[in-house]
C-alpha positions, 0 to 999 in steps of 0.5 A: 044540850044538842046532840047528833046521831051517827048510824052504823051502815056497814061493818065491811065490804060485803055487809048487808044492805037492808039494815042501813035502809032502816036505820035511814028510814027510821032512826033520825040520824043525822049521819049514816057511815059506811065502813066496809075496807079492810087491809086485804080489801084495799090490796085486792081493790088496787090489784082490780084497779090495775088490772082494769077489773073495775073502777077500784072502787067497793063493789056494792058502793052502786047497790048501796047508793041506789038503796040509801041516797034519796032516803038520806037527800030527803031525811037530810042525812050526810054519807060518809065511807071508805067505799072509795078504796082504791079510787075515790074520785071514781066513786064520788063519779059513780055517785054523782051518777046515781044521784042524777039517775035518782032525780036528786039534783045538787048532791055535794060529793067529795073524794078524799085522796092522799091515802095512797103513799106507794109512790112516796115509798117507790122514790125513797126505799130506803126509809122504810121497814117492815114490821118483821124487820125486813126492808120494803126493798125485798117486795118493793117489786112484787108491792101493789098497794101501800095505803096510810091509815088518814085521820078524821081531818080530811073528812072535817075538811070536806064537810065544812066544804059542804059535802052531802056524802064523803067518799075517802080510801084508807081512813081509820075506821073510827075516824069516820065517825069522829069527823063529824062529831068535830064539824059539828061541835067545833072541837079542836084536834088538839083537844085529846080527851074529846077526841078519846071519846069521839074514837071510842064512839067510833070504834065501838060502831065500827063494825056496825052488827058486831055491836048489836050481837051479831058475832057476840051470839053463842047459843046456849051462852049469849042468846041473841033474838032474831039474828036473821034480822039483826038490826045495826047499831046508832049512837046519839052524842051530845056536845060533851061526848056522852053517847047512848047506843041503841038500835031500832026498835023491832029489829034484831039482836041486842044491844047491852053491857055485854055486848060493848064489851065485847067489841070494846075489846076488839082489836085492842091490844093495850086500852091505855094506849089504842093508836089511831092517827087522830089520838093516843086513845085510853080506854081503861076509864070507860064506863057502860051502862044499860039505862033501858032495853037496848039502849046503853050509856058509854062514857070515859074515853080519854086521849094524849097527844097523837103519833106523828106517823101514821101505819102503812098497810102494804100490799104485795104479790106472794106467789099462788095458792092451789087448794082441792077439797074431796069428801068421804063418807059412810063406814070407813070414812076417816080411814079413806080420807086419811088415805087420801092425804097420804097419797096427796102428800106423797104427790105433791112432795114430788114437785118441791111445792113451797109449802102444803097443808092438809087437813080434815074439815069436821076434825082437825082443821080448826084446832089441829092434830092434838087438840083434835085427838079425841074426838069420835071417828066422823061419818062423813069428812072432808079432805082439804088440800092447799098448797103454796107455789111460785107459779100458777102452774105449780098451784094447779098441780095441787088442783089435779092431784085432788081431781085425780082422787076421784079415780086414782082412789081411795073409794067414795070419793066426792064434791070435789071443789078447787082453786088456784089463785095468786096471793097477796101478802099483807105487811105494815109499816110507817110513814112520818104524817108531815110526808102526807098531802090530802087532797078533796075532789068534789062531784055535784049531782 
């Protein structure tokens, strides 16, 4: 039975960019896929796209692309990724670039776009509500972003196009991934148990390290080897969906039942019902075998007709943020840290800010007040102060006021850090998917 392998890349923006290598170098894959947007990446590459920061593209699309393109042109390894974000044709350019630069010639690269359905909600407001039950009227002003959540059409579309690496903005992380098991398969978008198990394929990869024990590790209790070089995760899958996870042998981490359930779980609200815009899909007939080190056997996902709207992540402005962070420490420590929140309190209550938090980094900031009561006085703390304004100017005082610590009092303090910073809000909604019109865009190197 044929059969096709799929790696994990990235399982976000930021991620680490030498296990992709690996995998490119030593995994025979026939698919290597980078997830790296998440609701506030894609907010945040709009907000950087309109104000000219940058192209509107993930950061680390050009160190990525230099680290992988000709191992993946010459292994005959197809691309695909979200690191499009907020301009996908500009990445698909700034590939193409990095192709040529590299002496490959003839890359195929496509953009998805479509995604973008801001000015669809700017001409008819009134369709739409927030998950909170406001109307999208009271932010429509302050909104920089509104992305719906693309299946895995549009990037079957583009690699029967003959696409080498697919470049899209907001797809769904699994769709990624179940793309290409339908091109190669040829397996129809109606046939909803396939595509259960195609997203379930997906959602277990999607955050690539998380898999392989990254986020799993708990010393003591879930023991991992060789975190520091943790290897990212692959899957091999025949024509009748069955997968085997594994990883690369001599990397770090692991890969077991455990960790699958893990990450099965993730972000899984009910397993009967998990929405993606590709399939209803339903988890609770999956079944996880460890058949050998490292390697494991995932079958089960099953699927029902998918929604006929999509989820919108809106992005909108939400006034700034000023935080200070000041240290105390030796005898006394927790006395003089709580003496500095007492003074800040007082300080910014003067003001009127629109809501301030405070807190004790090492005793009370995880878990709170109650949960925290018992723990043994520290010897040394840290003092966290953040505050909520309308204006910059607001969000500064807070950043003043823990500077002003240092010779205002209490003693001893130091390392002082501060930021101000607007905020963006994320909120969601939905969009009828007949309202969505994609569009591929393709770039030859």
């Amino acid at each position: 039975m044929k059969s096709i392998k799929l790696g994990a890349g990235a399982g976000y923006s930021g991620d680490r960019i030498d296990p992709a290598v690996v995998l490119a170098q030593q995994a025979k894959l026939d698919y290597l896929v980078f997830e790296c947007l998440a609701e506030r990446t894609m907010a945040l590459a709009q907000q950087s796209l309109d104000a000219k920061r940058n192209e509107g593209y993930d950061p680390l699309l050009a160190e990525r692309m230099t680290a992988v393109l000709s191992e993946c042109h010459h292994r005959e390894i197809r691309i695909i990724s979200n690191m499009g974000a907020a301009n996908p044709r500009a990445a698909a350019r700034k590939t193409a670039e990095i192709a040529r630069s590299l002496g490959l010639h003839g890359v195929r690269i496509a953009a998805i776009t479509g995604d973008d359905v801001l000015p669809w909600i700017i001409s008819h407001p009134a369709d739409f509500i927030l998950q909170d039950g406001r109307p999208i009227n009271s932010v429509l002003e302050r909104t920089i972003s509104a992305n719906a959540y693309l299946g895995a059409l549009p990037v079957l579309e583009a690699l029967n196009g003959g696409a080498d690496v697919v470049l899209t903005g907001r797809v769904a992380d699994p769709s990624l991934f179940v793309g290409p098991m339908m091109f190669e398969y040829g397996w129809s978008e109606d046939d909803w148990h396939k595509l259960g198990q195609a997203t379930l394929i997906g959602h277990l990869l999607e955050c690539a390290g998380q898999l392989t024990g990254g986020y799993f590790a708990d010393p003591g209790y879930k023991d991992v080897p060789d975190l520091a070089n943790l290897g990212f995760p692959y899957a091999e899958v025949a024509e009748d969906g069955s997968s085997i996870f594994r990883k690369v042998v001599g990397t770090g981490g692991m890969l077991n039942r455990a960790t699958c359930m893990e990450q099965l779980l993730y972000e899984i609200q009910d397993p009967s019902s998990y929405f993606t815009p590709d399939v209803i899909a339903d988890f609770t007939q999956v079944t996880i075998e460890e058949i050998g080190p490292d390697q494991v056997s995932v079958r089960g996902g099953r699927g029902r007709e998918r929604p006929r709207s999509l989820k919108v992540s809106v992005g909108f402005r939400d006034g700034y943020v000023g935080e200070g962070q000041i240290s105390y420490g030796g005898p006394g420590a927790l006395s003089r840290a709580e003496l500095a929140i007492s003074v800040l309190e007082e300080r910014l209550r003067q003001i009127g800010l629109e809501e301030t938090r405070f807190d004790l980094i090492g005793l009370n900031s995880l878990h709170g007040k109650h949960l925290s009561r018992f723990a043994p006085e520290p010897y040394e703390v840290r003092v966290r102060a953040v505050g909520r304004a309308s204006t910059l100017a607001g969000a500064n005082y807070v950043v003043r006021e823990v500077e002003a610590l240092y010779t205002n009092g209490p003693a001893g303090g130091g390392g002082v850090a501060t930021s101000a910073r607007e905020t963006i809000t994320l909120a969601s909604t939905s969009i009828p998917s007949d309202c969505i019109t994609t569009a591929i865009d393709y770039e030859v190197s």
